[in-house]
GUTORLO-262532 format. One record per residue (C-alpha): x, y, z. Coordinates in steps of 0.5 Angstrom, whole numbers. Layout:
residues N
<c1=X; c2=Y; c3=Z>
...
This chain:
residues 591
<c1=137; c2=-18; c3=105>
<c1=129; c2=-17; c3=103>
<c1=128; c2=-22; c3=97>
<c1=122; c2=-22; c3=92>
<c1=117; c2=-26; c3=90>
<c1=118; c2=-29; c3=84>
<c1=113; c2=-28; c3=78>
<c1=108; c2=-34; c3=77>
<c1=110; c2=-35; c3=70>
<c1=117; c2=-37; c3=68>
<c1=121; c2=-30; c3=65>
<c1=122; c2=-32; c3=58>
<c1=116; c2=-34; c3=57>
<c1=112; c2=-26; c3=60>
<c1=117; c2=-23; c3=54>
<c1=114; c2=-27; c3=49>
<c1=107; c2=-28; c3=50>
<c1=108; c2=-20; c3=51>
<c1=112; c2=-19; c3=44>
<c1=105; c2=-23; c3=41>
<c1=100; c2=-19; c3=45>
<c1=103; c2=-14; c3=42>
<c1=103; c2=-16; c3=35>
<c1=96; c2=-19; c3=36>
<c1=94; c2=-11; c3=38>
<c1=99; c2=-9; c3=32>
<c1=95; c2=-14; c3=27>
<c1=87; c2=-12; c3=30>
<c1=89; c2=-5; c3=29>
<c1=93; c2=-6; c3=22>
<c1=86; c2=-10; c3=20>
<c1=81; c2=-4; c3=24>
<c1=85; c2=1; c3=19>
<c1=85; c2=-4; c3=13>
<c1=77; c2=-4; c3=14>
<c1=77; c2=3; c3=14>
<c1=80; c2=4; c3=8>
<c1=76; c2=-2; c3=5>
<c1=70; c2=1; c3=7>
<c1=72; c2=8; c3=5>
<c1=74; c2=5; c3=-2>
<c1=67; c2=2; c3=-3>
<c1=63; c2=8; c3=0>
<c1=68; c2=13; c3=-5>
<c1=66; c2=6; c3=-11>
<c1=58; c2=6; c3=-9>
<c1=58; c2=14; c3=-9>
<c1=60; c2=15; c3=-16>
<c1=56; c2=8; c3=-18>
<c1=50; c2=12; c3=-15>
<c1=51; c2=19; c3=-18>
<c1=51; c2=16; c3=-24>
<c1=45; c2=13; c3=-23>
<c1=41; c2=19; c3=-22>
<c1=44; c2=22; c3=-28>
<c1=42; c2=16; c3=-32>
<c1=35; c2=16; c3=-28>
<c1=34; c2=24; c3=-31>
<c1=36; c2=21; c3=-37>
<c1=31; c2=16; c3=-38>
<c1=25; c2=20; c3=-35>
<c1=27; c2=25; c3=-41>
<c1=27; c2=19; c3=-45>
<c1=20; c2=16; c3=-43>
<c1=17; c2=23; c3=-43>
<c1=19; c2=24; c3=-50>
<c1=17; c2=17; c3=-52>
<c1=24; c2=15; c3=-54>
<c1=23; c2=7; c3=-52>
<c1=30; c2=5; c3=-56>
<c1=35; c2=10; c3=-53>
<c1=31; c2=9; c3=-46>
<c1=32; c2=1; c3=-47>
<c1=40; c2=3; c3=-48>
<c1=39; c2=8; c3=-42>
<c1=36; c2=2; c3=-37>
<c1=40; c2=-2; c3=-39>
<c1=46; c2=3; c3=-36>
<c1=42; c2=4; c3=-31>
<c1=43; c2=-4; c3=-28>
<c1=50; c2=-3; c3=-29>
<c1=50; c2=2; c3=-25>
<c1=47; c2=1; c3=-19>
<c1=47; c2=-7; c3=-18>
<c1=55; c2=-5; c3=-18>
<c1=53; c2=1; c3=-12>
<c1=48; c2=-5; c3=-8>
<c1=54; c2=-10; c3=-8>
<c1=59; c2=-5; c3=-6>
<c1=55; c2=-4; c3=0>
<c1=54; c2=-11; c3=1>
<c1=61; c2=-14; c3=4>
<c1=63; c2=-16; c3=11>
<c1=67; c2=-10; c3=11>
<c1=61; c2=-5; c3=11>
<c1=56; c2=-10; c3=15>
<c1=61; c2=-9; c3=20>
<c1=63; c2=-1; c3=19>
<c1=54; c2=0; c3=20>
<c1=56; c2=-3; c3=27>
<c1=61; c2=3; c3=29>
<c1=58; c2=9; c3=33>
<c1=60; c2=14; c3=29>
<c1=60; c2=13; c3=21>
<c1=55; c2=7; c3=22>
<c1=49; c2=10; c3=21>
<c1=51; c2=14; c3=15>
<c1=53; c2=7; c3=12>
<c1=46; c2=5; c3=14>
<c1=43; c2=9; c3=10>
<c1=47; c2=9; c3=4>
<c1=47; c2=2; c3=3>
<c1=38; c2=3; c3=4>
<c1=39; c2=8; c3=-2>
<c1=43; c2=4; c3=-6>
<c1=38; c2=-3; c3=-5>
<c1=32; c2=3; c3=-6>
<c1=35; c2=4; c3=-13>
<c1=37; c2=-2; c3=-15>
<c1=31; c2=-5; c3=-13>
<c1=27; c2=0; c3=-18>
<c1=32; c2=0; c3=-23>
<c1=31; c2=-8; c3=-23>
<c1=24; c2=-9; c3=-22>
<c1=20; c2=-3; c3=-24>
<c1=23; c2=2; c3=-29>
<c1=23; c2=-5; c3=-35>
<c1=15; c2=-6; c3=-33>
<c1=14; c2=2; c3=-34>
<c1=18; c2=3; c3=-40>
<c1=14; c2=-5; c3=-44>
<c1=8; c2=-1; c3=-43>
<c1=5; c2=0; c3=-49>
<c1=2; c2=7; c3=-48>
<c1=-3; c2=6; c3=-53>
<c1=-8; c2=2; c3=-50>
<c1=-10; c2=7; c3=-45>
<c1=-12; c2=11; c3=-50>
<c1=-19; c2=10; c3=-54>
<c1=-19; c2=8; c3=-62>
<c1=-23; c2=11; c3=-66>
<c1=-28; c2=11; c3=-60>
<c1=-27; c2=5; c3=-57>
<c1=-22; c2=2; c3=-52>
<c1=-17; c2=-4; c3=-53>
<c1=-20; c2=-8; c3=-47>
<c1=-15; c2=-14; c3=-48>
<c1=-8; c2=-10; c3=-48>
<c1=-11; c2=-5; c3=-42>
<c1=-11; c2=-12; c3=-38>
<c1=-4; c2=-13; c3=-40>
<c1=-2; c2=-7; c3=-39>
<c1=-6; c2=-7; c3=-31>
<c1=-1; c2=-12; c3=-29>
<c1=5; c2=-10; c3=-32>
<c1=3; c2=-3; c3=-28>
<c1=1; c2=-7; c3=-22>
<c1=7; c2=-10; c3=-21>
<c1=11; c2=-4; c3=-21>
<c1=7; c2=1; c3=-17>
<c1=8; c2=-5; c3=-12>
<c1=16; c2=-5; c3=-12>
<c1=15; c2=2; c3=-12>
<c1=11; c2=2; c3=-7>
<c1=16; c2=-3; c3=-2>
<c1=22; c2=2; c3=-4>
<c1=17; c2=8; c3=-1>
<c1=16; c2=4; c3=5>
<c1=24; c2=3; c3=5>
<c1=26; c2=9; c3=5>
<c1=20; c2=12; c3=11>
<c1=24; c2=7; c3=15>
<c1=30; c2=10; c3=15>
<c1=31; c2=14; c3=22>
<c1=35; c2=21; c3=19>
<c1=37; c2=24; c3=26>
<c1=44; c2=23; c3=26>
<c1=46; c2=23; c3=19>
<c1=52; c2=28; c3=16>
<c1=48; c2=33; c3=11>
<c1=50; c2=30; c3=4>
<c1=47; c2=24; c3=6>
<c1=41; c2=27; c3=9>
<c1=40; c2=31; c3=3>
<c1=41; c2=25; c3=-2>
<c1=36; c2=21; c3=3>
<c1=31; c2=27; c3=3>
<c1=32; c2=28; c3=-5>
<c1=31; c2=20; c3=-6>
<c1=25; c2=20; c3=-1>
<c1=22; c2=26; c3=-5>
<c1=23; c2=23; c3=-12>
<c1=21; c2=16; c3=-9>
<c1=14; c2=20; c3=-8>
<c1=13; c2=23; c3=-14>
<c1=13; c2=16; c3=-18>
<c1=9; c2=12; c3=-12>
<c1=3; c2=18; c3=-14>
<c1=5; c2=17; c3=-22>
<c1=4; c2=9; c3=-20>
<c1=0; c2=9; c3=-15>
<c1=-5; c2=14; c3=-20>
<c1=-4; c2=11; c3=-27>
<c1=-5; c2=4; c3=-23>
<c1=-11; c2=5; c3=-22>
<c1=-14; c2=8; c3=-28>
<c1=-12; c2=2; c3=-32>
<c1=-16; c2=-1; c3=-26>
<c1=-22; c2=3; c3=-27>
<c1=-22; c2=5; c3=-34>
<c1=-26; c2=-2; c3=-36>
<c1=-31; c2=0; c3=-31>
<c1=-31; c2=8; c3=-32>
<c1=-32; c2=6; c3=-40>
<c1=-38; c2=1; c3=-39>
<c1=-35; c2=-5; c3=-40>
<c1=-39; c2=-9; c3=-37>
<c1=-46; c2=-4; c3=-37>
<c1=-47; c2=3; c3=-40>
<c1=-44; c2=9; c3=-36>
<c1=-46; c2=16; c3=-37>
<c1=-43; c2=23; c3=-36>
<c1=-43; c2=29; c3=-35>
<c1=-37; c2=33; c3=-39>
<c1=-37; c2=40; c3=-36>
<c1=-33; c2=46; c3=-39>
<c1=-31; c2=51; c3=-34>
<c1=-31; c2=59; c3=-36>
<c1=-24; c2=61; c3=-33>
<c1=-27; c2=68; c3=-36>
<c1=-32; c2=68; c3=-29>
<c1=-27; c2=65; c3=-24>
<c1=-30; c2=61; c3=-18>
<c1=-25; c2=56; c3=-14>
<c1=-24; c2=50; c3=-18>
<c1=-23; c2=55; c3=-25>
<c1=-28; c2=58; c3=-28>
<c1=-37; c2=59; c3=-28>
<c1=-40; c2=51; c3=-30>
<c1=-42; c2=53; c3=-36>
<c1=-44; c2=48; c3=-42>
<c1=-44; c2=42; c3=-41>
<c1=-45; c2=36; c3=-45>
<c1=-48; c2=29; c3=-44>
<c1=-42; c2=23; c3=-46>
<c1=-44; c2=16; c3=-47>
<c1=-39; c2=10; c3=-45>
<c1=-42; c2=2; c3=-47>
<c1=-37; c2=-3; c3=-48>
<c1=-30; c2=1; c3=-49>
<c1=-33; c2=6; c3=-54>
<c1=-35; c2=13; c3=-53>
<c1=-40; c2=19; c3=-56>
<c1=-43; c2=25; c3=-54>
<c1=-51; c2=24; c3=-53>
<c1=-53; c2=31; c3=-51>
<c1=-51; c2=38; c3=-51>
<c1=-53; c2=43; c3=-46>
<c1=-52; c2=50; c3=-41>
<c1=-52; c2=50; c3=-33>
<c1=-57; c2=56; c3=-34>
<c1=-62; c2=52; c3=-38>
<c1=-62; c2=48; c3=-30>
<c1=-65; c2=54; c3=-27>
<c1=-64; c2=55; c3=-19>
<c1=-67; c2=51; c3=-14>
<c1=-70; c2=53; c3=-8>
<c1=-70; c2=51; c3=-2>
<c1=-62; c2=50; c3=-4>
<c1=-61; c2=43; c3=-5>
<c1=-58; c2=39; c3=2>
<c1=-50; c2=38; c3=2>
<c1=-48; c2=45; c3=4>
<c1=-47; c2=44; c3=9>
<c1=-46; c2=50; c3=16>
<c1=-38; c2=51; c3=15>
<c1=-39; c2=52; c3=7>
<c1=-46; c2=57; c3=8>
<c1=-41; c2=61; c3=13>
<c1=-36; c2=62; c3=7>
<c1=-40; c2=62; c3=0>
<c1=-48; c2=62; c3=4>
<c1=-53; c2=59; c3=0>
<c1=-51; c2=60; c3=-6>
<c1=-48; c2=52; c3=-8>
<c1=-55; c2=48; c3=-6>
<c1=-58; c2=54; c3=-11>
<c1=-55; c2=56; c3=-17>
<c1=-51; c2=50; c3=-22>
<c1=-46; c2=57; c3=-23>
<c1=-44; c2=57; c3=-16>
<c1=-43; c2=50; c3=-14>
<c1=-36; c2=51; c3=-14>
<c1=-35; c2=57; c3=-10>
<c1=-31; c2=51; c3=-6>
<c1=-24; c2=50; c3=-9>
<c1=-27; c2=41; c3=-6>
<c1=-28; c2=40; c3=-13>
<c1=-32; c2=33; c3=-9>
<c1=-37; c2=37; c3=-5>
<c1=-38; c2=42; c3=-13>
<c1=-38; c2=35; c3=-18>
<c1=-44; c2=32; c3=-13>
<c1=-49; c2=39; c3=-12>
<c1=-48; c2=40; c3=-20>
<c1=-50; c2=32; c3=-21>
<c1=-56; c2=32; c3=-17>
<c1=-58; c2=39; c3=-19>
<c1=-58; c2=36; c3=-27>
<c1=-62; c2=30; c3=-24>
<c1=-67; c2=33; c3=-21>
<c1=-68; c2=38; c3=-27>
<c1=-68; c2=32; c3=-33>
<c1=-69; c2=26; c3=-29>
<c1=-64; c2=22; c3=-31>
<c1=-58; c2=20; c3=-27>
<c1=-50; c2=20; c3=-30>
<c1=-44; c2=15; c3=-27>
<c1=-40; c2=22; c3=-25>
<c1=-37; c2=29; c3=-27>
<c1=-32; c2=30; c3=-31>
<c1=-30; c2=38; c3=-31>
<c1=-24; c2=42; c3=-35>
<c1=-23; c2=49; c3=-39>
<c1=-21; c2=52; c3=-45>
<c1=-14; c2=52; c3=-43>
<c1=-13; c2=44; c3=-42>
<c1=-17; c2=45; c3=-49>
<c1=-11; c2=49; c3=-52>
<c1=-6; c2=43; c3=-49>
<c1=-10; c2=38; c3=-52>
<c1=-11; c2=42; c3=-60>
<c1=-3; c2=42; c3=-59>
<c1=-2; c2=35; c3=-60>
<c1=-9; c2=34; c3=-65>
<c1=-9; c2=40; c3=-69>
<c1=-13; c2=45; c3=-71>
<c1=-21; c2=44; c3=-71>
<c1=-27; c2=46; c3=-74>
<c1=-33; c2=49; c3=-70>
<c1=-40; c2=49; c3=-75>
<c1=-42; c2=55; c3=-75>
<c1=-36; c2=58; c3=-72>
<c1=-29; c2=57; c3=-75>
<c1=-23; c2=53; c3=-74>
<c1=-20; c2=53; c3=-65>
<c1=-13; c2=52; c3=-65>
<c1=-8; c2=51; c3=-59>
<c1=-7; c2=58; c3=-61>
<c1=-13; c2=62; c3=-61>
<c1=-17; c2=58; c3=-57>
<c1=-17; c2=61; c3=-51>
<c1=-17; c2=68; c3=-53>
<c1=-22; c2=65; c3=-58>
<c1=-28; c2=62; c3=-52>
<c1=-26; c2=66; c3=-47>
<c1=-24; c2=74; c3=-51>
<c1=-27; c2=75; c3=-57>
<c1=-34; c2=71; c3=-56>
<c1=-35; c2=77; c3=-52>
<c1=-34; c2=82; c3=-57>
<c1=-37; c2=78; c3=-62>
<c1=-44; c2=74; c3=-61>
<c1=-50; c2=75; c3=-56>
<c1=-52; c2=71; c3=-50>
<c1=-55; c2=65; c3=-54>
<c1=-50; c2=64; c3=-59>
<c1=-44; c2=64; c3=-54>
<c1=-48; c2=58; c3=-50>
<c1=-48; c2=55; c3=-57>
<c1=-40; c2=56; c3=-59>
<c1=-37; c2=54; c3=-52>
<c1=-42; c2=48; c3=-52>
<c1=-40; c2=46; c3=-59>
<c1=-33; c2=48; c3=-58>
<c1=-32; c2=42; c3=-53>
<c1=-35; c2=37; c3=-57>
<c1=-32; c2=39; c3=-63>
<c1=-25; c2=38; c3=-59>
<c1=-27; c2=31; c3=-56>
<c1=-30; c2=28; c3=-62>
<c1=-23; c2=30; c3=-65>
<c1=-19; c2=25; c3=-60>
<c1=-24; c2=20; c3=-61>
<c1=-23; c2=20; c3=-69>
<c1=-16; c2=23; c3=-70>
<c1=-10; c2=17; c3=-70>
<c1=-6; c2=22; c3=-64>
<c1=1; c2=20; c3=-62>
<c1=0; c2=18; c3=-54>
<c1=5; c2=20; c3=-51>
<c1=5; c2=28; c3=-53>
<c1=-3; c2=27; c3=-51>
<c1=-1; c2=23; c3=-45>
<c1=3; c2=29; c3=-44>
<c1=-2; c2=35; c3=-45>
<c1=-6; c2=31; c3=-40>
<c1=-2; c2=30; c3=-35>
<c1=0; c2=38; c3=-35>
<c1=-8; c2=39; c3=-35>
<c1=-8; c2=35; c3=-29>
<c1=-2; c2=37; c3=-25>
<c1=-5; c2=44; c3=-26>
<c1=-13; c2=42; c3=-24>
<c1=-15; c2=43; c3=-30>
<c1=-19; c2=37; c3=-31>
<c1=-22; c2=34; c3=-25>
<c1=-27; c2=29; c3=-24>
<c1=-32; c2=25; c3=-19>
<c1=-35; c2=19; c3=-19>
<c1=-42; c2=18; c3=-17>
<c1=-40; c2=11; c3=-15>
<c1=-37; c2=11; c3=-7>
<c1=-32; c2=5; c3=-8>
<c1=-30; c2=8; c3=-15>
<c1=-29; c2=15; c3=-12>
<c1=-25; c2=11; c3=-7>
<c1=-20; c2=8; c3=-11>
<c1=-20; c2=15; c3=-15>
<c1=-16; c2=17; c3=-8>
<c1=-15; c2=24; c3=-6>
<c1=-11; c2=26; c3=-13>
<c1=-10; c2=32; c3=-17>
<c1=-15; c2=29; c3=-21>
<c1=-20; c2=28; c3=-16>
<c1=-20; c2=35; c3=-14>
<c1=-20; c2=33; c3=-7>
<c1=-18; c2=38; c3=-1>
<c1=-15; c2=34; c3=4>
<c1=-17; c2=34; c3=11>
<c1=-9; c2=31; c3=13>
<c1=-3; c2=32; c3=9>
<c1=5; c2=30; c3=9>
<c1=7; c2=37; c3=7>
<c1=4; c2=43; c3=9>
<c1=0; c2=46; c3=3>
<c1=-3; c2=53; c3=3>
<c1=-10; c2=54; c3=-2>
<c1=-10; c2=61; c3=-6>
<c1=-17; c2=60; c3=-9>
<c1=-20; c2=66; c3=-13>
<c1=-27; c2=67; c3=-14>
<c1=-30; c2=73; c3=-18>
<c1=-34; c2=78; c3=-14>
<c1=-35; c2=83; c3=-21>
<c1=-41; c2=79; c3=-24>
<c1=-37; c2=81; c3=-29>
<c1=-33; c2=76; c3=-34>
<c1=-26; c2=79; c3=-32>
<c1=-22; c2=74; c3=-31>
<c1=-20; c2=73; c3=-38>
<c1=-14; c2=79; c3=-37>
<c1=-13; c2=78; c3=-29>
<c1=-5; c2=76; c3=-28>
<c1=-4; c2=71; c3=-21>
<c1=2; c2=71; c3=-18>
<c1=5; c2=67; c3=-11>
<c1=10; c2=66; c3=-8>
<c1=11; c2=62; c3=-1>
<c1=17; c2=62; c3=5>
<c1=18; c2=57; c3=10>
<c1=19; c2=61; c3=15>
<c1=22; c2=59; c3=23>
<c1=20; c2=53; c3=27>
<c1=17; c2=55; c3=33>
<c1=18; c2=51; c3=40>
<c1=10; c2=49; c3=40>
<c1=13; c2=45; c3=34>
<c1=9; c2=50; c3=28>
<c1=12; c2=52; c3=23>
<c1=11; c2=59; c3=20>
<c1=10; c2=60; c3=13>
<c1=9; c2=67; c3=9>
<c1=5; c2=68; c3=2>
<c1=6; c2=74; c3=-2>
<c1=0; c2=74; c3=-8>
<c1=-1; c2=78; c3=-14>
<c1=-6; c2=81; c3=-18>
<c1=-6; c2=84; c3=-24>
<c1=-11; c2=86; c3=-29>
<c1=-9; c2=87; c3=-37>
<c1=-16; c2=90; c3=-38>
<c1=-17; c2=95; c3=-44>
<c1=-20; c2=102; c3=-39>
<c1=-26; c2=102; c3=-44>
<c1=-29; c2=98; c3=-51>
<c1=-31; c2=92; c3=-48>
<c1=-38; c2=90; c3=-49>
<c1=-44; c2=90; c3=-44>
<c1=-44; c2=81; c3=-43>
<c1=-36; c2=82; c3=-41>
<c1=-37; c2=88; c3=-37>
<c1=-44; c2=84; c3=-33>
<c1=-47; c2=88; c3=-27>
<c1=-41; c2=92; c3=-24>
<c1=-42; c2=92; c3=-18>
<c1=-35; c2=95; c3=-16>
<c1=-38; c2=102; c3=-19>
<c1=-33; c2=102; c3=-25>
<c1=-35; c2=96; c3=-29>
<c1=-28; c2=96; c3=-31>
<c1=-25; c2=94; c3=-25>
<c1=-24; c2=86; c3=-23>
<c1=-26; c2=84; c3=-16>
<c1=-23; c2=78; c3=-13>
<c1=-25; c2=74; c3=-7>
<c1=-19; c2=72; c3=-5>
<c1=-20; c2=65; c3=0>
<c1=-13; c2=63; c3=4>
<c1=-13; c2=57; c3=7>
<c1=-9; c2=55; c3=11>
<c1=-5; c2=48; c3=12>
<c1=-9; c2=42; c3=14>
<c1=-9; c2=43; c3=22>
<c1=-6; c2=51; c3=22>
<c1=-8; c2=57; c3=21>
<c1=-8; c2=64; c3=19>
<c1=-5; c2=70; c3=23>
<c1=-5; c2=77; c3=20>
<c1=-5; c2=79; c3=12>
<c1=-4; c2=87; c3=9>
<c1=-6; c2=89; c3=3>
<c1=-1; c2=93; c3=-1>
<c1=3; c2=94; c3=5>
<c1=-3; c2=96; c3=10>
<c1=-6; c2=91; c3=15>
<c1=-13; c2=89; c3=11>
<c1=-19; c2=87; c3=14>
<c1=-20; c2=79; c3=13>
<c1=-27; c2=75; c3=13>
<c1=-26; c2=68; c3=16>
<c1=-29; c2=61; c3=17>
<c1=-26; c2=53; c3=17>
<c1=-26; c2=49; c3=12>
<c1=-23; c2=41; c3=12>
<c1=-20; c2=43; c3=18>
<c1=-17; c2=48; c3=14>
<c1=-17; c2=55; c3=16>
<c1=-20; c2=61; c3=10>
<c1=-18; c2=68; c3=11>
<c1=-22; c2=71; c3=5>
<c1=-20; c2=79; c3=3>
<c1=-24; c2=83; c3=-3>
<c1=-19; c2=86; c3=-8>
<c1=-21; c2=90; c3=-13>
<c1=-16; c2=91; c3=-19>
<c1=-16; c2=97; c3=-24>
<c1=-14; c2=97; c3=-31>
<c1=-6; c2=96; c3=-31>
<c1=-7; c2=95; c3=-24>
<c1=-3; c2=91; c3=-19>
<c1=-5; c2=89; c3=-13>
<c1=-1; c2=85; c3=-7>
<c1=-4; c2=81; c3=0>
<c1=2; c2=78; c3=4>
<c1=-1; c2=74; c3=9>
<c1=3; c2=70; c3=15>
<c1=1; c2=63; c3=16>
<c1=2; c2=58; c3=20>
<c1=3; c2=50; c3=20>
<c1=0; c2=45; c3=24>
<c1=6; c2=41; c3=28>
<c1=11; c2=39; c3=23>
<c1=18; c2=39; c3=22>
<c1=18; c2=39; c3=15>
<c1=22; c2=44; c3=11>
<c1=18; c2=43; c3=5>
<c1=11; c2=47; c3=3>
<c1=6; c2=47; c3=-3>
<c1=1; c2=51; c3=-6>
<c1=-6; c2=49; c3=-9>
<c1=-9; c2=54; c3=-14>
<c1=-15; c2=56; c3=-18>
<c1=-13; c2=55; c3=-25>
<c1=-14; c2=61; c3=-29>
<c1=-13; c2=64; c3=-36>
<c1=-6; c2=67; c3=-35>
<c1=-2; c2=61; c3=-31>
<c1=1; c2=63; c3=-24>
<c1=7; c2=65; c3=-23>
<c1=10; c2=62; c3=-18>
<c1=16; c2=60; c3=-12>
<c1=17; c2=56; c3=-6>
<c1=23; c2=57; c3=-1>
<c1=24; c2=51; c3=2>
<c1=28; c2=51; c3=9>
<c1=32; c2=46; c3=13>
<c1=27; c2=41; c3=17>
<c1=27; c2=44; c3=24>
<c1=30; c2=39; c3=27>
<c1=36; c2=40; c3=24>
């Protein structure tokens, strides 16, 4: 009989150490689907806690914009609620230990980043944006509230450093194993954390640089410079009057009134343009004060019109403030009408039509110098004297920024550089985050045209190829409202289409910063393009000639440099007529 060796531990005691093992597993699973559940539970919670943030943040920026500050108070004040109880439903053990789990982790992750993002904005930002009195960035009958200007610098500081911190949170934030609601939510808060840093980071500054910029210290003066959108060069419209503005101590006048033909032309052609802009717009920018912008750099344009304004007057101005009737029209909007001596009443209404249309059909040469000349003035001594609401003027502002219709340049480097590379600015940048492609129009007629000319763009992120490029397609438009006949010999200029009534353009398409152009078709043929570089950009140029009633359309392939994103954009020359545009974004290529 074969016996076997007993177990080294007694019978009774093996059942009951395997009954608590067992209950010991049972319980850890009991405890694991528990935390699962209490995870879900606070993920569920702090979904709708942020979901009810975002729409308490639309309502509050609604708010703000339309100068709302008690309901926007209430709405804050929902807003904290909100998403301080979104910040503490991510901030337990159970969810710390859920963002170590292989699956759900990173999600968890990343929630619990978007929820710290918008609680921290919503507690330390949005207050000191909503205490801001609006008032002092604006002057008072000619002169600058300096002492509430420095209050509302530090207030303004303090938030564009929060926000500041919550972009660099969220740039942090690694996005490759994400779910795609989640993605999308941390795409979409990425982007709006981007458009607030550019507002902050903006306004900032400006509260910054206003004392400077307005003479505090010592007087500063200005070249104010209306863009003739009727003649289109690349940042808008043919430089045409100008006038002299003088800042000392926080108060602002006009000083002296003149036009870019009384500065003549220079020959030699003024240094500054360099052989990548001669190959574009030959010599023509270091020549004549009318062709300085044929470049859509607004820097390289601002700074050849203050030397060429230098070298004619002998006196030297502190920077170059450039807008066009259309920014006019915004601004009489908020104002009101305004008399022009001489020449009748400008509202938001007619002013446009009024410079740019019936100046032409009415007035000679030299009284169309004065008119526009007169106009700028009339309408800038108005915001200096009139009492005008400051958010609906702020408003009109910003519009006239966003869309390039005011722009300026600082003589002075340090200043220039804190300016940054902003709508405002008028900079092209050389490197960019999201691939932007430039559609600048430069008249070819020498004829005053661009009044009826009617743009369009549409842009299409197309497929990721394996050199990591991302295709892009443009499809623009022009078409021309031009009367086929009665139109006067200073609107109808030289014709050098051979038909005084038909529109040239000189169409530059950049391409994105680093990328390039491949082919383009006009009207669905394949068109000959002029070809350069310009900041690392590079430029097709295609000659389109647009008959009354006539609609002409380029369509041109494009390429990125090597970027993933799905995102695009576009920069345009402001014109009489807005854009009409789209962009059709993609999924990034990585996904």
């Amino acid at each position: 009989m074969t016996t076997r060796a007993a177990p080294w531990w007694p019978r009774g005691r093996s059942r009951s150490r395997l009954r608590r093992a067992a209950l010991a597993g049972l319980l850890v699973l009991s405890l694991a689907l528990a935390a699962v559940g209490w995870v879900g539970f606070r993920a569920w919670q702090a979904r709708d806690h942020l979901l009810g943030a975002a729409g308490l943040a639309r309502e509050l920026s609604v708010q703000v914009a339309g100068g709302d500050v008690d309901g926007g108070r209430g709405t804050l004040a929902e807003l904290q609620e909100r998403a301080a109880a979104a910040r503490r439903a991510t901030a337990d053990p159970g969810w710390a230990l859920g963002r170590r789990a292989p699956l759900a982790g990173d999600d968890l992750t990343a929630v619990r980043q978007v929820a710290v993002t918008v609680d921290d904005l919503a507690q330390h930002a949005f207050p000191r944006l909503l205490d801001v009195d609006l008032d002092v960035l604006l002057p008072r009958e000619g002169r600058l509230d300096l002492t509430g200007l420095r209050a509302a610098e530090q207030e303004l500081s303090a938030a564009d450093e929060v926000v500041r911190a919550a972009r660099t949170r969220l740039g942090g934030l690694s996005t490759g194993g994400l779910t795609g609601q989640v993605d999308a939510a941390v795409t979409e808060l990425r982007g709006e954390v981007d458009r607030l840093a550019g507002l902050t980071g903006a306004v900032s500054r400006g509260a910054t640089l206003l004392p400077p910029l307005l003479g505090v210290t010592e007087g500063r003066d200005y070249l104010l410079v209306s863009q003739n959108l009727a003649e289109l060069r690349a940042t808008g419209g043919m430089f045409g009057a100008y006038a002299v503005v003088r800042a000392e101590r926080g108060r602002i006048r006009l000083v002296r009134q003149g036009t870019a033909g009384q500065l003549g032309h220079f020959l030699p052609p003024l240094p500054g343009v360099g052989p990548e802009m001669r190959a574009l717009y030959t010599d023509l920018p270091g020549i004549w004060p009318a062709d300085v912008n044929l470049t859509p750099h607004f820097p390289t344009a601002a700074a050849l019109y203050h030397e060429m304004y230098r070298r004619r007057t002998g006196e030297t101005v502190d920077g170059v403030l450039a807008t066009d009737p259309v920014a006019l029209s915004y601004l009489l909007a908020v104002t009101g009408p305004v008399e022009v001596p001489g020449f009748g009443r400008l509202t938001g209404e007619n002013v446009v039509r009024s410079l740019l249309s019936e100046s032409y059909l009415r007035l000679d040469l030299r009284r169309q110098d004065e008119f526009f000349a007169r106009s700028a003035a009339a309408v800038f001594e108005t915001l200096l004297a009139r009492s005008v609401p400051p958010k609906p003027l702020l408003s009109a502002f910003d519009r006239s920024v966003a869309e390039s219709r005011i722009l300026f340049w600082s003589a002075h480097p340090e200043e220039q550089r804190m300016l940054g590379e902003s709508r405002l600015t008028g900079v092209l940048p050389e490197r960019e985050a999201e691939p932007t492609v430039g559609v600048f129009l430069n008249d070819g007629s020498g004829a005053k045209l661009g009044y009826y000319l009617e743009p369009g763009a549409e842009l299409t992120v197309g497929a990721c190829r394996p050199d990591g490029r991302r295709e892009l397609r443009l499809r623009m438009s022009l078409r021309s409202s031009a009367p086929r006949s009665g139109l006067t010999p200073s609107v109808l200029g030289v014709g050098r289409t051979g038909d005084p009534y038909v529109v040239r353009t000189l169409v530059h398409v950049f391409s994105p910063a680093g990328g390039a152009v491949v082919r383009a078709r006009l009207d669905g043929v394949d068109t000959t393009l002029g070809s350069g570089t310009e900041r690392r950009r590079h430029v097709a140029v295609a000659t389109v000639d647009t008959g009354p009633g006539q609609t002409r359309n380029l369509e041109v392939d494009l390429l990125t440099d090597r970027s993933g994103t799905g995102g695009a954009g576009l920069r345009l020359t402001p014109t009489a007529t807005p854009w009409t545009t789209h962009i059709q974004t993609a999924s990034p290529c990585n996904q």
